[in-house]
N, C-alpha and C positions, 0 to 999 in steps of 0.2 A: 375519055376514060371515066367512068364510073365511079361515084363519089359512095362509101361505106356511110351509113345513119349514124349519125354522132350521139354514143351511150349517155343514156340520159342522168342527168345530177341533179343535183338540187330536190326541191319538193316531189319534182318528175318522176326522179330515181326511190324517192321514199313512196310515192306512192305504187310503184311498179314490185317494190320488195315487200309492200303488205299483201298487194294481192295475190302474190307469189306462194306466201306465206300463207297466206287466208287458203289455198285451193291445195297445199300441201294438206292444213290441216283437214277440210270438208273429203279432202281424198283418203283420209287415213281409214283402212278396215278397222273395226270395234278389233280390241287387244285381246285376248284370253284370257281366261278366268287367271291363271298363274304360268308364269316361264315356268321351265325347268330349271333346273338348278346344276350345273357342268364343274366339277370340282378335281382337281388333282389328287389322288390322294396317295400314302404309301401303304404298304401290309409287311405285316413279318410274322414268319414263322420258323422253330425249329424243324428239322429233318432229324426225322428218328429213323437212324439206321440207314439204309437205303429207301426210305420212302417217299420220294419227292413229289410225287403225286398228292397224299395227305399234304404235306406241308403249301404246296399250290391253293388247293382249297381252302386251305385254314386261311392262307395270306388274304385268298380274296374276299375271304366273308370279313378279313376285319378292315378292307378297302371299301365294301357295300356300308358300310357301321359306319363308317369315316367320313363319310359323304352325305347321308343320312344325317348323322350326327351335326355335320357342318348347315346342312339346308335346315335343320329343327331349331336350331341357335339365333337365323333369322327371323321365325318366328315364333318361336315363345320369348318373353319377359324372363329372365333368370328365376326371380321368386318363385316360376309356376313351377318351372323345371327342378327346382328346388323341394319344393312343397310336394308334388306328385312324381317325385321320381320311378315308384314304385309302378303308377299306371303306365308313364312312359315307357317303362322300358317290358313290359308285357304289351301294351299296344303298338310300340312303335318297334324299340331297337329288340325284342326278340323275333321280329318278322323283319328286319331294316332290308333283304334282301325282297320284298314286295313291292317295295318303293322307288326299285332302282330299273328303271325303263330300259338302258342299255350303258354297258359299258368296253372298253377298250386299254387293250397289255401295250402299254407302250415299251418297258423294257424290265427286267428282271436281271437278279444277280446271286449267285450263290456264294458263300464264303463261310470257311470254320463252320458249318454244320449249322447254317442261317439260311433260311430263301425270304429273299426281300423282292418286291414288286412293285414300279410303281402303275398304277391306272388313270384312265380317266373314265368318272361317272358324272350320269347325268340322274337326277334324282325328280320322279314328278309329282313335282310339290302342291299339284291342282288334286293329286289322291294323299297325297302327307297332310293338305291341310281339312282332308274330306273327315279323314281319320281319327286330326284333333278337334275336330266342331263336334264330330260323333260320339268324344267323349267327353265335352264339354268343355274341353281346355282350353278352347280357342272360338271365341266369338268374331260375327261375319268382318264387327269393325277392329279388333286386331289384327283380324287378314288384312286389310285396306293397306294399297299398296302407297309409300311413304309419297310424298310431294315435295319435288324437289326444285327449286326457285334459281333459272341463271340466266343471268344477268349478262348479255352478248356484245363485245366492241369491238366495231370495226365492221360493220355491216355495211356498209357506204359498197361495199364489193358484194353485188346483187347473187354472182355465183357460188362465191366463196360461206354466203349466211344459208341459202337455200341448202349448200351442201352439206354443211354440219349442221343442219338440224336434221334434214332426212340422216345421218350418218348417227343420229342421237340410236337412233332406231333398231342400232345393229349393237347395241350392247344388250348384254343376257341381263334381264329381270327388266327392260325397257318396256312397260304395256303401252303409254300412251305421251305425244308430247304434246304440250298446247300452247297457242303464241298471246302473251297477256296482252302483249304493249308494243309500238313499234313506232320508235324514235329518230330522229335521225341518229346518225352512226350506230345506232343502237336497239337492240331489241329483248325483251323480256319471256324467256319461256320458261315455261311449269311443266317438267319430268316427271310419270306417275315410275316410281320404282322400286320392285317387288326386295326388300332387303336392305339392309343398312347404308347410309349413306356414302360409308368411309367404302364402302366395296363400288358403290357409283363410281368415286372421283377416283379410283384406282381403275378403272375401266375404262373410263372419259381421257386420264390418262397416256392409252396405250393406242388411243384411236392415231392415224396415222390420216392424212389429209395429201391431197394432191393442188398445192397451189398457193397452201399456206400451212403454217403450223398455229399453234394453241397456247396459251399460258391461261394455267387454271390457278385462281388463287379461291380460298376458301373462306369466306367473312363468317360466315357460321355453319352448324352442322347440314342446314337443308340451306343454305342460301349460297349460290357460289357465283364468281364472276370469271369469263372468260373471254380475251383478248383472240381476234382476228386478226394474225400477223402476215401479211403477206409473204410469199417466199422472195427472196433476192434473186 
């Protein structure tokens, strides 16, 4: 009977998980200039009369605004949006329907002479931020997307690290991962991620994993650490 190769440990196994890691990274395609930006959002409008058609329209454009609105937040600084509200909203939110790539009527609801809607839009934020460079609001290194620092334990399980780092991949605003450090049980990678952090770890969150689960704890705003817990 035929004897299975005994999985390797020790140095063996760490050095098998770097080059693992090492050819993830060299295989990774360059990222795009910016994700899109995919937001939920709701609209509402009166219904004058029998007119449900106007009232549809109006919902939606204040769904396109909404999403818009949410993807602008990520990158401007409050002060700017502050200070230039007036450009903004002649370059950005009186056109917010330019910016919106595609969208989707998940459900609607009419009540008391109200039409509510909610959508989902995807907003592209590679022509939002073409827009605010072109009018000065937004230089190339405010675009630069954030650097996000995490800290991985529980790597000693060769399949389990490989797959949640490719699985990094598959969150919106993810351009690029890179692997710093690779210790044993442990390894260090640097998230490039197009948007606030706290929207990251709310994403990292929801990933779902086949073989083990996740505990994300958060030491600081770009610095996080998470646990490779095997499944039972």
């Amino acid at each position: 009977m035929g004897r299975y190769p005994t999985p390797p440990t020790g140095s063996w196994a760490l050095a098998c998980l770097a080059m693992a890691l090492t050819f993830c990274l060299t295989a990774t395609p360059p990222a795009a200039a910016a994700a899109p930006h995919t937001r939920l959002v709701v609209g509402t409008a009166k219904v004058q009369g029998n007119n449900l058609n106007a009232a549809k329209e109006e919902a939606l454009t204040e769904c396109k605004l909404a999403a818009v609105e949410a993807a602008l937040a990520d990158l401007l600084p409050q002060a700017i949006m502050v200070d230039r509200l007036a450009e903004i909203n002649a370059v950005i939110y009186e056109r917010a329907g330019d910016f919106v790539q595609d969208y989707r009527v998940l459900t609607d609801i009419r009540s008391d002479g109200t039409y509510r809607v909610l959508v989902q839009a995807t907003v592209a934020v590679s022509l939002l931020t073409d827009r605010l460079r072109a009018a000065g609001m937004l230089s190339a290194e405010a675009a630069a997307a954030n650097a996000i620092q995490i800290t991985v334990q529980g790597t000693d399980n060769l399949a389990n690290a490989t797959l949640f780092r490719s699985r990094l991949k598959e969150i919106e605003g993810v351009e690029d991962v890179q692997t710093r450090d690779v210790m044993t049980d442990q390894m260090v990678l640097v998230v490039n991620f197009r948007g606030p952090s706290e929207r990251f770890v709310e994403s990292l969150l929801l990933l779902k994993h086949s073989g083990f689960t996740t505990r994300v704890y958060t030491a600081a705003p770009n610095n996080l650490r998470v646990e490779l817990v095997p499944a039972p």
